[in-house]
C-alpha positions in Angstrom: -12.0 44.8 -115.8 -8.8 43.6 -116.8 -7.7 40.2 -117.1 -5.9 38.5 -113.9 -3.0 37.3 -116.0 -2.7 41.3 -116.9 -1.7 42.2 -113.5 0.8 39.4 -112.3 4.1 40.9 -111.7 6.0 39.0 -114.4 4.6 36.2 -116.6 6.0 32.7 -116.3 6.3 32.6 -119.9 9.1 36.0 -119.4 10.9 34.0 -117.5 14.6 33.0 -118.5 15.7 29.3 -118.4 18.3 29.2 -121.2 21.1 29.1 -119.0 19.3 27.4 -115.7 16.0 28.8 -114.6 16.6 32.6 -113.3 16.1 33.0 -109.4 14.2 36.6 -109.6 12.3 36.1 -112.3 10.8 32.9 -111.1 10.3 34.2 -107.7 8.5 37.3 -109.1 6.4 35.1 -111.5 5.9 32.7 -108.5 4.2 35.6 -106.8 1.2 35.8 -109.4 0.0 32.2 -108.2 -0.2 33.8 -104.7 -2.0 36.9 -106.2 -4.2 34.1 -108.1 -5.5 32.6 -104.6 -5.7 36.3 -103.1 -8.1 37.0 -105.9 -10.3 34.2 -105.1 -10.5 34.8 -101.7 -11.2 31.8 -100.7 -10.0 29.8 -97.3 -9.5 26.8 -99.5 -6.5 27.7 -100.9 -5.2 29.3 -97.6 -3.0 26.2 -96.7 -1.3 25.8 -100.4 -1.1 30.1 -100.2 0.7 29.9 -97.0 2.9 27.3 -98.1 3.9 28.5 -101.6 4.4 32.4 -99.7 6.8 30.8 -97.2 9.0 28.8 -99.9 9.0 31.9 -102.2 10.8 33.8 -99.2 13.1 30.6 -98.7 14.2 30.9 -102.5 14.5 34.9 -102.0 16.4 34.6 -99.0 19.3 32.3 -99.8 19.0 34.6 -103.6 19.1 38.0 -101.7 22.5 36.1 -99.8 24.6 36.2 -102.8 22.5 37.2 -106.5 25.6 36.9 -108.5 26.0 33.2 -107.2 22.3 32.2 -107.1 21.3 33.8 -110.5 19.7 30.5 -111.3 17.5 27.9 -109.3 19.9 25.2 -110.5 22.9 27.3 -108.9 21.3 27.5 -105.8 20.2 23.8 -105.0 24.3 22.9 -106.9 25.7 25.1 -104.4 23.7 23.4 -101.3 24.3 19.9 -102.5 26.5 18.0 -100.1 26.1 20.3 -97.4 23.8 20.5 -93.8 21.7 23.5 -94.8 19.4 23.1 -97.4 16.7 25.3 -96.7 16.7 26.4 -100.3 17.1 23.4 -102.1 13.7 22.0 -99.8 11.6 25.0 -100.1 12.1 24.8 -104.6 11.1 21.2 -104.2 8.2 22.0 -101.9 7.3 25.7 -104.1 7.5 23.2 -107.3 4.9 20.6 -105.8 2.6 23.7 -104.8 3.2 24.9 -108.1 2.4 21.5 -109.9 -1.0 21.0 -107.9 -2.0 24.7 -109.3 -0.8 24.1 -112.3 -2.9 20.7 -112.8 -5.8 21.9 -110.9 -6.3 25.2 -113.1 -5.2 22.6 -116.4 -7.8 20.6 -115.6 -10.8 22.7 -115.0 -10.0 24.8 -118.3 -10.4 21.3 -120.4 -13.2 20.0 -118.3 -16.1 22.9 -118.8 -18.5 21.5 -116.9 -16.5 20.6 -113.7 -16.3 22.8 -110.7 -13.4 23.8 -109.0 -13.6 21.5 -106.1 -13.4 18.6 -108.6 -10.4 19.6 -110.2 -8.3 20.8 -107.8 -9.5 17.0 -105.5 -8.3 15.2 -109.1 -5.0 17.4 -109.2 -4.6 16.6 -105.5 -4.1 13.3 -106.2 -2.4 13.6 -109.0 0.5 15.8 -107.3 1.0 16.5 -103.6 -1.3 14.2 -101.7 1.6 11.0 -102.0 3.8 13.6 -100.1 1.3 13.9 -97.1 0.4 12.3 -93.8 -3.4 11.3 -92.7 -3.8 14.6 -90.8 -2.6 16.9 -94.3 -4.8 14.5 -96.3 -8.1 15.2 -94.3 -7.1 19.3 -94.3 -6.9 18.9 -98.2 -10.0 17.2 -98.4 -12.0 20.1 -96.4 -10.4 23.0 -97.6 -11.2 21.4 -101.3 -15.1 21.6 -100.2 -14.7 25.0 -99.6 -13.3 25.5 -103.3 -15.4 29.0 -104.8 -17.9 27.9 -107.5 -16.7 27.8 -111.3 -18.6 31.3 -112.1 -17.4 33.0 -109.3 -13.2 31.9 -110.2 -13.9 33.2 -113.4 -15.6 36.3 -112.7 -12.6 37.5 -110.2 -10.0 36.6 -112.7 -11.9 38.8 -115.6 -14.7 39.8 -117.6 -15.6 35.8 -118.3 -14.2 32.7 -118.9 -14.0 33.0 -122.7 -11.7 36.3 -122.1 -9.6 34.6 -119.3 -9.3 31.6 -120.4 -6.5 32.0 -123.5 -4.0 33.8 -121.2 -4.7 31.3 -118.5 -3.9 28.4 -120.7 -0.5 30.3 -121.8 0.7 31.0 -118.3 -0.1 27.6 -117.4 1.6 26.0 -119.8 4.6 28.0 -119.3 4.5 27.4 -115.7 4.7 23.7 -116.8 7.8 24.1 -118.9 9.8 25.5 -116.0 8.2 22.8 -113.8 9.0 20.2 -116.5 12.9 21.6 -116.2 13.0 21.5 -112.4 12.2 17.9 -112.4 14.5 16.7 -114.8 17.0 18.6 -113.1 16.1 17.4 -109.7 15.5 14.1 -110.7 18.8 13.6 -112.3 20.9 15.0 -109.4 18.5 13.1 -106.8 18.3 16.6 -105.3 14.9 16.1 -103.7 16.3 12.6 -101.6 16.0 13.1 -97.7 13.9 16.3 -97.8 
């Protein structure tokens, strides 16, 4: 069996971000964390799935409008700045959040070997999207976290075991962070994500 990280599309750590953060590489890297909660099956993830699927296509959309012009992520929320329609500019802040709660939740189960899945992902909900949420969002998080697959059975989608997965996970994941890291400096420093 090969290893999930094997079959994503494109690698976050392939994609550029010399010169702003490229728009079709992210998105195609993007892609491998909805492949990652295809693989596990699981109606626990379904919510973040759904949501991370529909602000890919936002991101693709306003891209596939003009490539040359939205090359980059940065160019893309620059260009909408200041203006009624920022579909684009809302669906990077809301991909980045869903991408940040992966990110931790994954982070923290590979450092804490004895924790299951619901645990981690509950902690990294916490940690990342649930101050973004109202009472009825909170209470679907807290279900669909219950319904988390058990530690052996992520693992044993992903690859042969965990000791095989695990250093390509921890590479993607921390590349993932990097970009994420980027975004929100950049978003922070422009005040991009205010009213959305």
């Amino acid at each position: 069996m090969t290893n999930f990280i094997d079959r994503v599309p494109r690698k976050f750590s392939d994609v550029d971000f010399e010169n702003g953060i490229d728009t079709a590489q992210f998105i195609e890297a993007a892609t491998g964390v909805v492949m990652l909660f295809d693989e596990l099956g699981s109606a626990a993830f379904s919510v973040v799935k759904s949501d991370i699927s529909g602000n890919i296509e936002k991101i693709r959309t306003k891209h596939a409008s003009n490539p040359a012009e939205f090359s980059t992520l940065q160019k893309i929320v620059l260009a909408e700045a200041g203006t009624k329609d920022r579909t684009a500019t809302q669906g990077l802040l809301w991909l980045k959040r869903g991408l940040e709660f992966t990110a931790e939740g994954i982070s923290r189960n590979l450092e804490n070997k004895s924790d299951e899945l619901s645990k981690s992902f509950t902690e990294a909900y916490e940690k990342t999207l649930k101050q973004f949420h109202n009472f009825i969002v909170k209470g679907v998080f807290n279900v669909a976290m219950m319904a988390c697959p058990a530690r052996a059975d992520f693992y044993s989608k992903l690859g042969d075991s965990e000791e095989a997965v695990t250093p390509g996970l921890q590479e993607w994941i921390k590349a993932l962070q990097n970009l994420l890291s980027i975004l929100n400096a950049f978003y922070e420093k422009g005040n991009y994500g205010k009213g959305l």
